[in-house]
C-alpha positions, 0 to 999 in steps of 0.5 A: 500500500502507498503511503499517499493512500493512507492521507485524506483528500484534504491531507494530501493537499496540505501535506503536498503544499508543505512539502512543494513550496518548501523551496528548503526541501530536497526534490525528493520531497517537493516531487512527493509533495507535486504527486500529493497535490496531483492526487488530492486534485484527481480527487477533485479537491477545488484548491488542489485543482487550483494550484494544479492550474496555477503550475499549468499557467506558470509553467512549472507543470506541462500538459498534455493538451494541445493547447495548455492555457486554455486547459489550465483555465478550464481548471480554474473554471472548475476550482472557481465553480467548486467553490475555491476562493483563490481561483474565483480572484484569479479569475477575476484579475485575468478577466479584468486584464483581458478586458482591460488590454481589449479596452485600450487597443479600442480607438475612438474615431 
C-alpha cells in the first residue's frame, strides 16, 4: 500500500503544499509533495485543482493538451465553480486584464 493512500483528500493537499513550496526541501520531497497535490486534485479537491492550474499557467507543470492555457483555465473554471476562493480572484484579475488590454487597443474615431 502507498503511503499517499493512507492521507485524506484534504491531507494530501496540505501535506503536498508543505512539502512543494518548501523551496528548503530536497526534490525528493517537493516531487512527493507535486504527486500529493496531483492526487488530492484527481480527487477533485477545488484548491488542489487550483494550484494544479496555477503550475499549468506558470509553467512549472506541462500538459498534455494541445493547447495548455486554455486547459489550465478550464481548471480554474472548475476550482472557481467548486467553490475555491483563490481561483474565483484569479479569475477575476485575468478577466479584468483581458478586458482591460481589449479596452485600450479600442480607438475612438
Amino acid at each position: 500500500m502507498n503511503t499517499a493512500d493512507i492521507f485524506s483528500t484534504e491531507q494530501k493537499r496540505e501535506i503536498g503544499k508543505a512539502y512543494f513550496f518548501n523551496h528548503d526541501a530536497d526534490n525528493d520531497k517537493r516531487n512527493y509533495g507535486l504527486k500529493l497535490i496531483i492526487d488530492a486534485h484527481s480527487e477533485k479537491d477545488p484548491e488542489a485543482t487550483y494550484i494544479v492550474a496555477r503550475l499549468l499557467l506558470d509553467g512549472v507543470l506541462k500538459s498534455s493538451s494541445s493547447d495548455q492555457q486554455e486547459y489550465a483555465l478550464t481548471l480554474m473554471c472548475s476550482s472557481a465553480n467548486s467553490g475555491c476562493i483563490q481561483a474565483r480572484a484569479f479569475l477575476n484579475a485575468y478577466c479584468e486584464e483581458r478586458y482591460q488590454e481589449e479596452h485600450d487597443d479600442i480607438q475612438v474615431a
